[in-house]
C-alpha positions in Angstrom: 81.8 56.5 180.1 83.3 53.1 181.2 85.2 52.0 183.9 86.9 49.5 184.8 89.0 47.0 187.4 91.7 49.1 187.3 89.2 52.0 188.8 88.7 50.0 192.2 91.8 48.2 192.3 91.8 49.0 196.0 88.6 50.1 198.2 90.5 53.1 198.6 90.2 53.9 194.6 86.6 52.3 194.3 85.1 54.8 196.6 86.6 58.2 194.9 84.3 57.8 192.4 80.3 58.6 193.5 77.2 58.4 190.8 73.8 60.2 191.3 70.3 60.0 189.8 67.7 61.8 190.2 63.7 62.4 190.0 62.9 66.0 189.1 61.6 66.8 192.3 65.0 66.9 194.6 64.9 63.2 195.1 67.6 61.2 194.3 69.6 57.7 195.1 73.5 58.1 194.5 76.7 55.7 196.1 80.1 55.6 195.5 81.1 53.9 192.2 81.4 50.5 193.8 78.8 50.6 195.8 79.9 51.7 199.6 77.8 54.1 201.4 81.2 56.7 202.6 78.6 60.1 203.3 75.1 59.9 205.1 74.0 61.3 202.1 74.4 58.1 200.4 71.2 56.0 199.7 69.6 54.2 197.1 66.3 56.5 198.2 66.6 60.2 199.8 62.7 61.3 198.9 62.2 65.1 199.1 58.9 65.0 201.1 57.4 68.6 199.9 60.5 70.3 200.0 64.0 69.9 198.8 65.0 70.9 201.6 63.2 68.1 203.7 65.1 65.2 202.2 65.2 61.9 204.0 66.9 58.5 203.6 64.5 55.5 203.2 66.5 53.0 201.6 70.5 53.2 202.3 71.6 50.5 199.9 70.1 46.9 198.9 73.1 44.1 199.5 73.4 41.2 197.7 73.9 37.9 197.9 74.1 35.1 195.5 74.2 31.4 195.8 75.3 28.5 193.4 76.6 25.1 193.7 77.0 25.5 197.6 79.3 28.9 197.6 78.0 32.1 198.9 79.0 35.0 196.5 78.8 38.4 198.6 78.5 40.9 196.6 78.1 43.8 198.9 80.6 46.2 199.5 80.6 47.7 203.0 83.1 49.1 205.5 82.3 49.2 209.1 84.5 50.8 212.6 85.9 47.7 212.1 87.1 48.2 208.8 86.1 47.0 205.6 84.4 44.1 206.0 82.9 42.9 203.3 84.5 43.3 199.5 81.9 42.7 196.9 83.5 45.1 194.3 86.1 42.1 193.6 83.9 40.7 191.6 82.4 44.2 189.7 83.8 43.8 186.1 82.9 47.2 184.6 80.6 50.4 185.3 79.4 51.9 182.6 77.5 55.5 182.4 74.9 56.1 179.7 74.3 58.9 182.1 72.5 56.1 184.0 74.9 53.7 185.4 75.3 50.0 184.5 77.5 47.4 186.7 78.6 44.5 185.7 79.4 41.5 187.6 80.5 38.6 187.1 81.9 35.4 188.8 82.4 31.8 188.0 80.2 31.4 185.5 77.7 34.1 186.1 77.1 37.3 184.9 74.7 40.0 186.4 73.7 43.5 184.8 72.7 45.7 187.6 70.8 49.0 186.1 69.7 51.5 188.5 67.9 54.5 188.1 64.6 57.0 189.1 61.2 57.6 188.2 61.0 61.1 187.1 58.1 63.2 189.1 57.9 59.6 191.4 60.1 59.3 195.0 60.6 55.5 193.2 63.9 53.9 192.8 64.0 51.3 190.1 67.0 48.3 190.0 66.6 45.9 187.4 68.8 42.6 187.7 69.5 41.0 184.2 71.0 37.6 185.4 72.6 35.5 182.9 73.3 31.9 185.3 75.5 29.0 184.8 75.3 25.4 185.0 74.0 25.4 187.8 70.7 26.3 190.0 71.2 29.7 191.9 69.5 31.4 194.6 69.6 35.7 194.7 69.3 37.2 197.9 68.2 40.9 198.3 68.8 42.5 201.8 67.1 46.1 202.0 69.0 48.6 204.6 66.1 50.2 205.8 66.2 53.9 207.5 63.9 56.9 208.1 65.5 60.3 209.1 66.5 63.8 207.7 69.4 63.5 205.2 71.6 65.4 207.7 71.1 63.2 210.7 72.1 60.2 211.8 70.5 57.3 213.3 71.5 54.3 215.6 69.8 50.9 216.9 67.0 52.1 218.9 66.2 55.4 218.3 63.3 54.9 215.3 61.1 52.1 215.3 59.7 50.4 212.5 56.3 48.1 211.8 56.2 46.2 208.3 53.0 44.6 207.1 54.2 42.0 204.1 52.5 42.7 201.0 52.1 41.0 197.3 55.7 40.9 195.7 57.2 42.4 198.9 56.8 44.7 202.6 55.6 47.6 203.6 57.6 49.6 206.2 55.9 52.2 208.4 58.0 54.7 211.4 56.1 57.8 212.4 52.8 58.3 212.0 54.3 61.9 209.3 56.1 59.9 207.6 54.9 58.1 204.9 55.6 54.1 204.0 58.0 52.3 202.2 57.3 50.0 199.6 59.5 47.5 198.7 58.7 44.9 196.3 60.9 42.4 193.9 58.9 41.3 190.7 60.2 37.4 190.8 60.8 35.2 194.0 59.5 35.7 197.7 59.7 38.1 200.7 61.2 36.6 204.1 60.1 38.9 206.6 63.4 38.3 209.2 64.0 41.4 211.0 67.8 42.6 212.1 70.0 45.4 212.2 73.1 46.1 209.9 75.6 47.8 212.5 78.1 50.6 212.9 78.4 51.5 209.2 81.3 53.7 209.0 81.2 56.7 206.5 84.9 57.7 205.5 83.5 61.3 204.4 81.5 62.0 207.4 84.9 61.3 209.8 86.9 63.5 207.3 84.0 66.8 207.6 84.2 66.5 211.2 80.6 65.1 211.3 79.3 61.6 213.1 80.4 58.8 211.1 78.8 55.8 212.5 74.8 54.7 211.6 72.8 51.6 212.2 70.7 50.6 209.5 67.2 48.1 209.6 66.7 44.9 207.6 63.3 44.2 207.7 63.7 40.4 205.8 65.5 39.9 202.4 64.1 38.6 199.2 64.9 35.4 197.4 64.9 34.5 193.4 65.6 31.2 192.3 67.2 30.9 189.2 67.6 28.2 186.9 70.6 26.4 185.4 71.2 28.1 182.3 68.2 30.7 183.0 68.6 34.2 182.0 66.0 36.2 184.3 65.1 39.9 184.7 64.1 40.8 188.0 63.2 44.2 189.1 63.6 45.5 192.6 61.4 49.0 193.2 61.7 50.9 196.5 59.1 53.7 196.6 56.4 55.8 198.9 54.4 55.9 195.9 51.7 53.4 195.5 52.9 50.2 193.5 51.6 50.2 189.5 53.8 47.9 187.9 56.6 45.5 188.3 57.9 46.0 184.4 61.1 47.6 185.8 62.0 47.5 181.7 59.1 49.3 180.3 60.3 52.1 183.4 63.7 52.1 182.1 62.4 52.6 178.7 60.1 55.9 179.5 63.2 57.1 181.7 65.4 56.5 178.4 63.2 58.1 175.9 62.9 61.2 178.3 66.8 61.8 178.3 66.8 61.2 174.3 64.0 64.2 174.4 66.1 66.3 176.0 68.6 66.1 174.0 67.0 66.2 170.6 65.2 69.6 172.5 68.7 70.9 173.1 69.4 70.5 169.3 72.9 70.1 170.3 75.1 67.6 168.5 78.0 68.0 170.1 78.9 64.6 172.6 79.9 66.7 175.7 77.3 69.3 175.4 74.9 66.9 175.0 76.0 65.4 178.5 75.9 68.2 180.2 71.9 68.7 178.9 71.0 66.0 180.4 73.5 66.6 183.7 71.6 70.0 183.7 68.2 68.2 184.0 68.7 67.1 187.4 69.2 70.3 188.8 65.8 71.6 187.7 63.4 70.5 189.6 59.0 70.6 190.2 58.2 72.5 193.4 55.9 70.4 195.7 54.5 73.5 197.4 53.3 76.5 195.5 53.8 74.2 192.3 56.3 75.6 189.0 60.1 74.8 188.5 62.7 76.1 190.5 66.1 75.0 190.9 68.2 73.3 193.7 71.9 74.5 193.8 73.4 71.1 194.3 73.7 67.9 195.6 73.5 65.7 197.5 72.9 68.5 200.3 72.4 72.0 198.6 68.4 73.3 198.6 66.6 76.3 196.3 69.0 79.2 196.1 68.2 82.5 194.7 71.5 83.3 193.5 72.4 80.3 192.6 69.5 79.7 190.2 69.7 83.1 188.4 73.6 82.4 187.7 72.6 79.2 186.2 69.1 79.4 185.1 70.7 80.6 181.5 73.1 77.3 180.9 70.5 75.4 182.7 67.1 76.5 180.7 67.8 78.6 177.8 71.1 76.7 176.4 68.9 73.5 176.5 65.8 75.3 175.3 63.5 74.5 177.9 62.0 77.7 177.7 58.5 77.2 179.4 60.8 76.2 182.5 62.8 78.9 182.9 59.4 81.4 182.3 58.5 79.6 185.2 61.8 80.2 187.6 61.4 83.7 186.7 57.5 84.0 187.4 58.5 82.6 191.0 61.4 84.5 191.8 59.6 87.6 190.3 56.4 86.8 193.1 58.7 86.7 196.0 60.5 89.8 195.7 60.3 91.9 198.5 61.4 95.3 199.3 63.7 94.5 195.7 65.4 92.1 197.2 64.9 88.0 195.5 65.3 85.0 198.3 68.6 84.0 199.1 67.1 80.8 200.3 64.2 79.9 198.7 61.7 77.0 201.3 59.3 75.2 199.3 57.2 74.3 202.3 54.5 75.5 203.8 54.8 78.7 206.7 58.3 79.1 206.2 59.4 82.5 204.9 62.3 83.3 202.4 65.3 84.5 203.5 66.5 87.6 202.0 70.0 88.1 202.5 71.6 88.9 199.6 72.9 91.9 197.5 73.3 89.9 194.2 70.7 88.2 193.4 67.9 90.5 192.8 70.8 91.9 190.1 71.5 88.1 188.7 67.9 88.4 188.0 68.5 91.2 185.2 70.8 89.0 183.7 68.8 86.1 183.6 65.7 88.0 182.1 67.8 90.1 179.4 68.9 86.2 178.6 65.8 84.9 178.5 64.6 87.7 176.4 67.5 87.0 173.8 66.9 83.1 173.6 63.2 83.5 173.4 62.0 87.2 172.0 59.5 86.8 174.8 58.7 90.5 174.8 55.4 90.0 176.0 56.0 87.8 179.2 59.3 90.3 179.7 57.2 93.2 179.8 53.8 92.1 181.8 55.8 90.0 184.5 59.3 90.7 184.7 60.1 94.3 183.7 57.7 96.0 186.9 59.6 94.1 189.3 63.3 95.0 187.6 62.2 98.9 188.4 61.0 98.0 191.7 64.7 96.7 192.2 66.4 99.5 191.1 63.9 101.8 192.8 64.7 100.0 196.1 68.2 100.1 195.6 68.5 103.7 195.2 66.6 104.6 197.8 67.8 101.9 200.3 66.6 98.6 201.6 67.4 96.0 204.1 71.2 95.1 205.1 72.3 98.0 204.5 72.0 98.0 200.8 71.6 101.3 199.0 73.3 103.8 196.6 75.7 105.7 197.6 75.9 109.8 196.6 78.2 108.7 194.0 76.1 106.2 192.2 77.8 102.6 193.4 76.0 100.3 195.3 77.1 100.2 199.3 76.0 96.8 201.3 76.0 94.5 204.6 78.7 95.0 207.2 81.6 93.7 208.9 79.3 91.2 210.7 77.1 90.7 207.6 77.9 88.6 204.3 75.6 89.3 201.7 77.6 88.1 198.6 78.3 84.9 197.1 81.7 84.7 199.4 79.3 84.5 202.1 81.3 82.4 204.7 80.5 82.6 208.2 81.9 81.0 210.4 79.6 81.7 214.1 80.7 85.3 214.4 83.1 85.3 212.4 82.9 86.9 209.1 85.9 85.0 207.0 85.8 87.2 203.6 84.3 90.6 204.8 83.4 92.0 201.5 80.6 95.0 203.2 80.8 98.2 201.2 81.1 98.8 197.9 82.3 95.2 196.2 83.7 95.1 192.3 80.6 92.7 191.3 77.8 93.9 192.7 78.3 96.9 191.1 79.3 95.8 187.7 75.8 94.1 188.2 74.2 97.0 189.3 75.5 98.8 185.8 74.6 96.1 184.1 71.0 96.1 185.2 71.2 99.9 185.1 71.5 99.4 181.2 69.0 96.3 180.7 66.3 98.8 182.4 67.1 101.5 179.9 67.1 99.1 176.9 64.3 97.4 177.8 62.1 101.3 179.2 63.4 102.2 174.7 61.8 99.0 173.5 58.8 99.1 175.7 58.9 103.4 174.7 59.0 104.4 177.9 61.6 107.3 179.0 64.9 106.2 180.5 64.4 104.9 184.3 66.9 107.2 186.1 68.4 109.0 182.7 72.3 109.5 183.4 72.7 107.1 186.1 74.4 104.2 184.3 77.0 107.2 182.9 77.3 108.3 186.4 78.2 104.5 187.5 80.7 104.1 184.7 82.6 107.1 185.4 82.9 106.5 189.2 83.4 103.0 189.3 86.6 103.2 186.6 87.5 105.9 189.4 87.1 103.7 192.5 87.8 100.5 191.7 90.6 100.8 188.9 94.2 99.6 191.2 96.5 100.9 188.2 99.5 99.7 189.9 98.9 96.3 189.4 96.2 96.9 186.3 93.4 95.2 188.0 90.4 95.7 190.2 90.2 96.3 193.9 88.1 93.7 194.9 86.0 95.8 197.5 85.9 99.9 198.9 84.7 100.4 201.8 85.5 103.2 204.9 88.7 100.9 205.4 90.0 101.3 202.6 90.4 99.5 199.0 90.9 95.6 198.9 93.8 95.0 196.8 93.2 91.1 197.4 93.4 89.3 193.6 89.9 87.6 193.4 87.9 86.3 190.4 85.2 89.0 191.3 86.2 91.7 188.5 85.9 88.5 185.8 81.7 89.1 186.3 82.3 92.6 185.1 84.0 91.8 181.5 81.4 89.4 181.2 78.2 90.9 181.4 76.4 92.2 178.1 77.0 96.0 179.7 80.5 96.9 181.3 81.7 99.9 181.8 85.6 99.1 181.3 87.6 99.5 177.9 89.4 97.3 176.5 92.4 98.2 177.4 91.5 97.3 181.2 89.7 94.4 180.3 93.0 92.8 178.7 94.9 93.9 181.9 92.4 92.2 184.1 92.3 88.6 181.7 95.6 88.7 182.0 95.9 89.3 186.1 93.5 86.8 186.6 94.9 84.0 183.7 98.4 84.4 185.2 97.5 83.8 189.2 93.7 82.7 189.6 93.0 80.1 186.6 93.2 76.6 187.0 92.0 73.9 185.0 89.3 73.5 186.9 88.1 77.2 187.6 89.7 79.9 189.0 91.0 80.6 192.7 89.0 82.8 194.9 92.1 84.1 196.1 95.6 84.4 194.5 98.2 82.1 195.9 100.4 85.0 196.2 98.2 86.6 198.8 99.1 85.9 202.7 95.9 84.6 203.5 96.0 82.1 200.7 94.9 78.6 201.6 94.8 76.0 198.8 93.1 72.7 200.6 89.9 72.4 201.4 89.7 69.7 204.1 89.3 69.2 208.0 86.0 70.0 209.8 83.8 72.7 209.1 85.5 75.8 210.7 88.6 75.0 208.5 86.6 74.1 205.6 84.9 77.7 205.7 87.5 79.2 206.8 89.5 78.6 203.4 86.3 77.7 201.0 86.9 81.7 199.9 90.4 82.1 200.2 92.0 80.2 197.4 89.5 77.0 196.5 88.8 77.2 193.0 85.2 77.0 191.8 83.8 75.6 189.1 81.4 77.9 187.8 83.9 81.0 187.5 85.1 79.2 184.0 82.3 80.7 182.3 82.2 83.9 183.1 86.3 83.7 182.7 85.9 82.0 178.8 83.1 84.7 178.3 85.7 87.3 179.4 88.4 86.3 177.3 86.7 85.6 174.3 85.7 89.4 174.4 88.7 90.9 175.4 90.2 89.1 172.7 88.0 90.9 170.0 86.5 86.9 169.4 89.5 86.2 167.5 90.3 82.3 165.7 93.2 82.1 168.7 91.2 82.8 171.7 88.4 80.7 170.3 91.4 77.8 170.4 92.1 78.3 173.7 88.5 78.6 175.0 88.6 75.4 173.8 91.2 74.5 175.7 90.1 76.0 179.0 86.7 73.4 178.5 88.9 70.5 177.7 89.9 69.2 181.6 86.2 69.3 182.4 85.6 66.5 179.6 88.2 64.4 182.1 86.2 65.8 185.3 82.8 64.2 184.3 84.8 60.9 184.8 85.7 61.7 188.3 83.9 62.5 191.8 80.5 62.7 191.0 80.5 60.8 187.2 79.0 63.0 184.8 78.8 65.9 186.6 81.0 69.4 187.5 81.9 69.7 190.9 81.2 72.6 193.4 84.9 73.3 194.0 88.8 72.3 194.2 91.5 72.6 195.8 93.5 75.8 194.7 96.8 73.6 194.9 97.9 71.0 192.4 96.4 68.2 191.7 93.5 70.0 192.2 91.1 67.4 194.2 87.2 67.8 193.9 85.8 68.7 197.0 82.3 69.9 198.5 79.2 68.6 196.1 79.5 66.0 193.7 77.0 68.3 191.4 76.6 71.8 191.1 73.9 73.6 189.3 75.5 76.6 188.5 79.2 74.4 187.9 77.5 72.4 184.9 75.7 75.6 184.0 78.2 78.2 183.4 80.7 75.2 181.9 77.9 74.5 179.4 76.7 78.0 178.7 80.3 79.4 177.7 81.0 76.2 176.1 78.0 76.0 173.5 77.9 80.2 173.4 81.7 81.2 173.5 83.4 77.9 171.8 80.9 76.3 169.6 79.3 79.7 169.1 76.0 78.9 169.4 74.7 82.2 169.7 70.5 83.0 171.7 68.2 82.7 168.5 65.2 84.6 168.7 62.3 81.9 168.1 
């Protein structure tokens, strides 16, 4: 993907667009496309320090300044509370994404390729400057913005202090006695140790969430590279709280390179857009620093390990792109902290910290991600000694009743949570206030619960065990068409409860024509496609709420009580399009004209990848036209679902037993 001046004709334009790498571990560095920091989540290094969850800002950018034949080229872009106040992106020439971004800039007679990316398993940030100079002698200036606090917090002039001992090639910069040091070192020219501050940086995203916008950033010196007249230099600039090994910033770039090509060739998928999306889907998976094996964070730059989130997207993440022994090992760790049949909602990877349980759905996401896993792999073995104990210790829990309120009710459904208790994934909450009660029996927890119902009876046959529970997933079928069919407007309610039946229009029922077991003919199933095509679907997703309802809201802005308040009531999320193209494609008996316009649901998010967070799928939209990204630049289960029902429902790339 390329991009050019007409991209950031204005700073306004420039700063739409925000890039992200990352490490493998829940690190990353990540800026707007022309390099102003707009969210405190911006930095060129935010290190996970043994958890995801603890991320914290090191390095917030690294502003440049280059001098030739007595004029000062600034080449930082920055806006301040006084405004913008300094416009480097005037003289960026093009950005270009090979999934790791490229920027060009060029000036008089100077040209600069600007390469930045991460070292995978290493909290290192890597910039290589490839400096092609003019006729004349030139001096590069590097100046390091320097911080050390949580990735939600803020920091101003005075509250951290920082020591720097100056090393070979560079500094080291030490706060608190926890946290570990900052090495920054330049592979040509000399360190300057000149301290200063870099005040009242103003982030435009921040103001907009209803969050503090202002932070004060430390410049401990700057660095300086001569250059020749005529001299075409490579210089590589490394931030990390590793321990320095080598300065070949090229030989880096070249292991990071030949990683992504692996991937890819792993993925066996030819296809251009699916073969982004592999290596978008890398990012997401991630090495645990405590307890060790792969798990995966729901989304950046702020989201942490999820349960639900990472059984929806373990299958587009791991078993699409055939990294099999990785997704074993998602499964092996949600499987060993089950409790009471219940999988973490939130997942810590530190030490002392226990899971938190609060969720219906997940331990149910779980069976679909194991009968997945079983169909990609023919992992029989692994399904049997691991997994398949701890799928009849959900359902036994489940029947019998376990925390929040879930259990089965007399007639078979599943019954959960309360009005002060949100256990799905329209979990909301905003202090006390509930904003999509969904307690009692809701439409996808129990097409999940059939679903799993059936996996556990496949899987007792294969294993030649007798049925767990025979006549239960009959006895679900027949009283779920009966409670939650609305046959005056030939859809599903949305959730029964001692209130009543939700007629409320939501993308919920999609799950249940999508899963490999549901218990609705066809007949229904077309009724439902087209219900949800005609008032949820948008280009980008579907709408959690249909415009036509009264408590339809269809921007997501302002500060976080009105961003909750309509984040379930009519924004449109990304992942929904695959279980939506998963649904149609079935309902429409996999015909030649529904494969067409599965197609044609996929096409927008070929545009999308150019937009927000470049090369990713965004966590959600707007429900009204034009349909502006909002909330995380990159979701996992976003590029998951888009890729799954792309490569399995369009290309038809169907699980191969291996």
């Amino acid at each position: 993907m390329r991009f050019g001046k007409g991209d950031w004709r204005s700073f306004e334009r420039g700063i739409e667009k925000e890039w992200l790498v990352t490490n493998g571990q829940g690190s990353y560095a990540s800026s707007t496309l022309i390099g102003a920091n707009t969210r405190k989540y911006h930095g060129l290094l935010v290190a996970a320090l043994g958890s995801c969850g603890q991320r914290n800002l090191f390095l917030a950018k690294l502003d440049e300044r280059f001098e030739t034949e007595g004029q000062t080229y600034n080449l930082a872009t920055n806006q301040t509370v006084w405004g913008v106040t300094e416009f480097g992106y005037i003289h960026l020439q093009a950005a270009v994404f090979d999934f790791l971004p490229t920027f060009t800039i060029s000036f008089a007679d100077v040209t600069i390729y600007k390469k930045v990316f991460m070292v995978y398993g290493e909290n290192t940030t890597v910039v290589i400057y490839h400096i092609q100079n003019g006729a004349a002698p030139a001096l590069l200036r590097l100046f390091p913005l320097v911080n050390c606090r949580d990735f939600h917090g803020i920091v101003r002039q005075g509250q951290v202090y920082f020591q720097q001992v100056t090393i070979s090639y560079g500094t080291m910069v030490k706060t608190a006695p926890e946290k570990p040091t900052l090495h920054l070192v330049c592979s040509d020219g000399a360190y300057l140790e000149k301290e200063d501050w870099y005040l009242k940086m103003f982030y435009r995203e921040e103001k907009e969430r209803g969050f503090e916008a202002v932070e004060d950033h430390y410049i401990p010196g700057h660095f300086e590279v001569k250059i020749a007249a005529r001299e075409e230099k490579i210089v590589t600039f490394i931030a990390t709280m590793e321990e320095v090994y080598t300065l070949d910033g090229l030989a880096l770039l070249q292991l990071e390179n030949k990683r992504h090509q692996q991937l890819i060739n792993q993925a066996g998928i030819t296809d251009k857009f699916a073969a982004s999306l592999v290596l978008a889907a890398d990012a997401f998976i991630i090495q645990r620093q405590f307890n060790g094996g792969k798990n995966i964070i729901a989304g950046y730059p702020w989201f942490n390990e999820w349960g639900r989130d990472a059984m929806i997207a373990l299958p587009g993440l791991t078993l699409v792109t055939k990294r099999f022994a990785e997704a074993k090992e998602i499964l092996t760790l949600y499987a060993r902290y089950c409790k009471n049949g219940l999988l973490p909602n939130v997942l810590f990877s530190n030490a002392g910290k226990e899971p938190w349980y609060n969720t219906v759905d997940a331990s149910l996401w779980f069976f679909q991600a194991a009968y997945k896993y079983l169909q990609y792999t023919a992992d029989y073995q692994f399904i049997r000694k691991e997994i398949y104990p701890v799928l009849k210790e959900i359902v036994s829990n489940y029947i019998q009743g376990t925390s929040y309120g879930i259990k089965m009710a007399d007639d078979g459904l599943i019954v959960a949570g309360s009005s002060k208790i949100q256990l799905t994934w329209m979990d909301a909450k905003v202090g006390g206030w509930v904003v999509t009660p969904r307690h009692g029996k809701a439409v996808e927890i129990n097409a999940l619960w059939y679903n799993a119902l059936n996996i556990l009876k496949e899987l007792a046959h294969l294993f030649g065990e007798e049925p767990f529970y025979p006549g239960l997933p009959e006895k679900v079928k027949k009283n779920f068409n009966r409670e939650f069919w609305f046959a005056e407007g030939g859809y599903l309610y949305d959730v029964v409860n001692a209130e009543g039946k939700d007629v409320s229009l939501r993308p919920n029922q999609v799950i249940a024509l999508s899963l490999p077991y549901t218990m609705l003919d066809p007949g229904r199933g077309q009724s439902i496609i087209q219900k949800v095509w005609s008032e949820l679907y948008t280009a980008y997703g579907l709408r959690s709420l249909s415009p036509k309802d009264p408590a339809y809201q269809g921007v997501y802005e302002g500060d976080e009580r009105q961003r909750d308040s309509a984040y379930h009531q009519g924004t449109v999320w990304s992942w929904l399009i695959g279980p939506f193209i998963t649904a149609f494609r079935k309902v429409n008996n996999y015909s030649a004209a529904s494969k067409r316009q599965a197609y044609g649901f996929i096409q927008p998010f070929k545009d999308h990848l150019r937009e927000y967070g470049i090369g990713y799928i965004s966590e959600i939209f707007d429900g009204n036209e034009p349909l502006i990204p909002r909330g995380c630049i990159a979701q996992a289960w976003g590029v998951a679902e888009v890729l799954r029902a792309y490569v399995e429902d369009v290309l038809e790339i169907k699980p191969g037993k291996n």
